[in-house]
N, C-alpha and C positions, 0 to 999 in steps of 0.2 A: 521564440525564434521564428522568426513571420519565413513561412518559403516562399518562392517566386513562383507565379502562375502563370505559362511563355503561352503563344497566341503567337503563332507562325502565319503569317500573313507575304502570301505568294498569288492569289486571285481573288475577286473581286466579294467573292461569297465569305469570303475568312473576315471581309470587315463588320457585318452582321451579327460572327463568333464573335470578334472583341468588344463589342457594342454591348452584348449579352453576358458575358462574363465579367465586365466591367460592372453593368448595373448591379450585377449577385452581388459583385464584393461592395459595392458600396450601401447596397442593402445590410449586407451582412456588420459592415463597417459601423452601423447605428446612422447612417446620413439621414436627412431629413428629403422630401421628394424633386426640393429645386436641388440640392446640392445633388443628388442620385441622377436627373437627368443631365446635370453640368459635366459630370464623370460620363457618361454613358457618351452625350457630344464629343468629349474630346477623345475619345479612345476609336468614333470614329472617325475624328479628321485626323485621328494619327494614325489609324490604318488604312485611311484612303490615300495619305502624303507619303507612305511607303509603297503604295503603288506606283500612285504618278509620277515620284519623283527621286524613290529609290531603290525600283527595279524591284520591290519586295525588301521584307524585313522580317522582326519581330517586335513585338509588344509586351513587353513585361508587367506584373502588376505587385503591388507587396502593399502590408499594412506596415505601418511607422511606429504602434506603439512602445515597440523596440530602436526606434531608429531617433526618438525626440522623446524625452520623460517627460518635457515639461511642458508638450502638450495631448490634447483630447487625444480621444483614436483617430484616424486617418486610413488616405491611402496616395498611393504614387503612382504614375506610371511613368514607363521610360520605352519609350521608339526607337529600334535604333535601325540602322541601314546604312550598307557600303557603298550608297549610291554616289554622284559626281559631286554633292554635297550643295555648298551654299557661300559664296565670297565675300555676300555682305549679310551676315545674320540678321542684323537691325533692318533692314530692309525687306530680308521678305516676311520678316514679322509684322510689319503694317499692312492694315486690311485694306485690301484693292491691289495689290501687288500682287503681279505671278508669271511666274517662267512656263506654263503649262498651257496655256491659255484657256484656264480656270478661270471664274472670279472672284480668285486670289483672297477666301477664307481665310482658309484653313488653319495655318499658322497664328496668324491675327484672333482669330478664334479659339486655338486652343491658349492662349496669352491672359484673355479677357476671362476665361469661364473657367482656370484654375486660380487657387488661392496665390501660389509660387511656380511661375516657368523660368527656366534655364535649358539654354540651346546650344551645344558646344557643335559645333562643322567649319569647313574650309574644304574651299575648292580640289575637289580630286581626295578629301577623307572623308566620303561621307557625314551620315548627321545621326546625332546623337538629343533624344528631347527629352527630359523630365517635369514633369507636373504633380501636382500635391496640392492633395486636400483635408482639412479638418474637419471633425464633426463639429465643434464652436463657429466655423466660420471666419478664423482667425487664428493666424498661427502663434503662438505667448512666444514673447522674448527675454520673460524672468529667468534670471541665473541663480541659483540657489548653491552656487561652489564654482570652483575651476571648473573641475572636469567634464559640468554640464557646459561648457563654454565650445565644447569641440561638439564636432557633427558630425555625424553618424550617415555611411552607408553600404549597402548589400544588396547583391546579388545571389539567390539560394535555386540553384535549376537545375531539375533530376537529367540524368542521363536519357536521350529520346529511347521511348518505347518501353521507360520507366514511370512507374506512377509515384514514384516517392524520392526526394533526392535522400542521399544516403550519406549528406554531410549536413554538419548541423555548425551552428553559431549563436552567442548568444554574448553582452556585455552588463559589467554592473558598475554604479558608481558608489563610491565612499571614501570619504574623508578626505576630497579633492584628488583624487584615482577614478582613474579610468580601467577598468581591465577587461578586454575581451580575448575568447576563445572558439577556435577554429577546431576541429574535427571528419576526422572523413573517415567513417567506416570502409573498413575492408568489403570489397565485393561492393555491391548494389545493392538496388530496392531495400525492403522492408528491414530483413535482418541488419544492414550495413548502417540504417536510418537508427534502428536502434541502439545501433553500439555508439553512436556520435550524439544522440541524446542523451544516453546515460553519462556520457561527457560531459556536456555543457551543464546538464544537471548540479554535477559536483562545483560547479563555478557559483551557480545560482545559491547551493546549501551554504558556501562556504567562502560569499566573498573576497573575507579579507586575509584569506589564509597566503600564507608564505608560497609561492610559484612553485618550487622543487617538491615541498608538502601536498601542494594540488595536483604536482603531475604525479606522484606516488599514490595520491586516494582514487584519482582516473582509474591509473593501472591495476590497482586493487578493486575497483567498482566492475570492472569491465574483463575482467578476467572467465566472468558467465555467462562474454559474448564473442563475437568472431574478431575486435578486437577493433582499435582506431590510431591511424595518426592523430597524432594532439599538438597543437600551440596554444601558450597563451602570453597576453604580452601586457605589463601594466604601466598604465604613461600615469607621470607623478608632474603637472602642471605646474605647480609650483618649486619643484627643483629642478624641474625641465630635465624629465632622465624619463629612458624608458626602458623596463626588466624582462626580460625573455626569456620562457624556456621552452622545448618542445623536442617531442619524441617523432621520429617518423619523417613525412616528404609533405608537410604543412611548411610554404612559402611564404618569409615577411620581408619587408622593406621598409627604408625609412629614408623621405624624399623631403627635400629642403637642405636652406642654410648654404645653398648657392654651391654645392659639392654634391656631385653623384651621389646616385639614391647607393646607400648602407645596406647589404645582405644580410640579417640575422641566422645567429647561428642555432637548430637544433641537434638533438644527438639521432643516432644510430637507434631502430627499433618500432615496436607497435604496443601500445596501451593495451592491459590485458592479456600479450605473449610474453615480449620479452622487451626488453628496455637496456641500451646501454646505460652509465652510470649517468642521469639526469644532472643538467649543469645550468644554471642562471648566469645571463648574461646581463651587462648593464649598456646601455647604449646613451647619448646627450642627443633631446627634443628639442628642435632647431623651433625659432618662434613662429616659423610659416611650415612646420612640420607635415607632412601626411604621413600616416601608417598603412601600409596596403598590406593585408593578410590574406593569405585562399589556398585554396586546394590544388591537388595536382590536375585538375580540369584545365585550370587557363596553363598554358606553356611558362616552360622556365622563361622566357625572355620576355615575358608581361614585364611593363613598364610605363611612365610615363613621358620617358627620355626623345621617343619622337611625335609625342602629341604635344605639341609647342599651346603654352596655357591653359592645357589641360586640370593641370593645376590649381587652376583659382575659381577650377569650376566646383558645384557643390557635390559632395560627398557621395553621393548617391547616383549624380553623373558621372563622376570619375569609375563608381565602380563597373556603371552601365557600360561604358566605352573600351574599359579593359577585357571585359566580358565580352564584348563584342570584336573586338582584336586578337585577341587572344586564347580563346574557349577552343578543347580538342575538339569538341561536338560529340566526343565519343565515351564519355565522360559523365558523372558526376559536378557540377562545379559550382564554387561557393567566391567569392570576392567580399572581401569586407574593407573600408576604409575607414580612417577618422581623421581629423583634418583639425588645428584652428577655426571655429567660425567665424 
């Protein structure tokens, strides 16, 4: 369960931090020393394009070994900012191009020296940027089932002035399933961290277990801790259905199929206290389906209903963006999506 590594970038000295923390992880990542400085480069012209151009921001970082099985380790970043944004994306993506009266880099450069960039903005919503990198050098596009066929992404970010988020997530694939699992320990930091790992845990020992039988071995596992909301949700690709269950105030969605995104339902209760009587729900996976799951960090009215094409953006931008829209800031908060690729 890779967590997010945020990099608050509000002055000029903070682009330095992301520059630095960027190369750790991608040292740490197994990168090789061009791909280490190409990561280092872009995380500064993504902390220098939140100054010039979005009033300040943040910088997110995560590994993917969880987010893509069927490729190397990696990493990601995603910039985001409520700045006045960008009317023509395609345009200030080309190098020589610039509203600032820079020489119009930055953008064009952080395109060129990741493996995969995607830029979701529009004038007056700010900008949203994610980037990705492989230790291969190349992202694999072998499918080896359906369920490796959808994309994967998350946002994992302790509450400020927390060293540890205190919600966890983590997904498994088999036998054309997809099943992931959300968790938010009660309280904060460390102790909260651990009662939402001992969660996700139980998904990882016991992939293919029946959903009601998973939220009962939770509740049973976690009982010699301070306790967790819990979801978990399994998309069946090829019968195009998806089964939910969950205890607590862990929010999903199910968006596509040209009809308002679908609220899932959990029951009444906390893993480990008390649990009303646990119920599976079945829901129909529309072909251009998203799954949005998170914590009570982003607001109840997270959505993707007034980001127009939000949608077709990749998995990991989508989560970026809602994170960015809708995060208490006072919080814990976890986003996960999974999408069709």
């Amino acid at each position: 369960m890779p967590e997010s590594v945020r990099i608050i970038v509000k002055e000029q000295s903070q682009t330095a931090e992301a520059r630095r923390i960027a190369r750790a992880w991608a040292v740490r990542a197994g990168m090789d020393a061009v791909l280490t400085e190409q990561v280092a480069i872009v995380a500064t012209e993504a902390a220098t394009n939140l100054l010039k151009h979005g009033g300040g921001g943040e910088v997110l970082l995560n590994t993917t070994e969880e987010l893509d099985p069927n490729s190397q380790p990696g990493l990601e970043l995603l910039a985001l900012d409520r700045g006045p944004g960008m009317a023509n994306v395609e345009q200030c993506l080309r190098d020589g191009f610039s509203t600032g009266g820079s020489p119009g880099q930055g953008l064009g450069a952080m395109r060129r020296l990741s493996q995969y960039c995607d830029v979701y903005s529009g004038a007056g919503r700010g900008t949203a940027i994610l980037a990705r990198w492989h230790t291969d050098r190349k992202t694999r596009s072998a499918h080896h089932g359906d369920s490796e066929r959808l994309e994967i992404g998350a946002v994992n970010v302790s509450k400020p002035g927390q060293d540890v988020c205190g919600d966890s997530w983590g997904i498994e694939r088999h036998d054309g399933d997809c099943t992931v699992m959300v968790a938010d320990g009660l309280g904060h930091g460390l102790d909260a961290r651990n009662a939402s790992i001992a969660a996700v845990r139980i998904l990882h020992q016991f992939p293919e277990m029946d959903l009601l039988d998973m939220i009962d071995r939770v509740h049973t596992a976690l009982r010699s801790t301070r306790g967790a909301a819990v979801a978990v949700a399994r998309i069946d690709t090829r019968r195009r259905v998806v089964t939910f269950a969950g205890a607590g105030n862990i929010a999903a969605q199910i968006a596509g199929g040209g009809v308002p995104a679908r609220h899932l339902v959990s029951v009444n209760g906390t893993a480990g206290l008390q649990i009303s009587r646990p119920r599976e729900f079945s829901y129909p996976w529309p072909n251009d389906g998203v799954l949005i799951m998170n914590s009570d960090g982003l607001s109840t009215s997270a959505g993707m209903e007034k980001q127009a094409g939000l949608a077709r953006r990749h998995a990991s931008l989508i989560a970026g963006v809602l994170y960015r829209d809708y995060t208490r800031s006072n919080d814990d908060c976890t986003v996960v999506v999974i999408k069709e690729a």
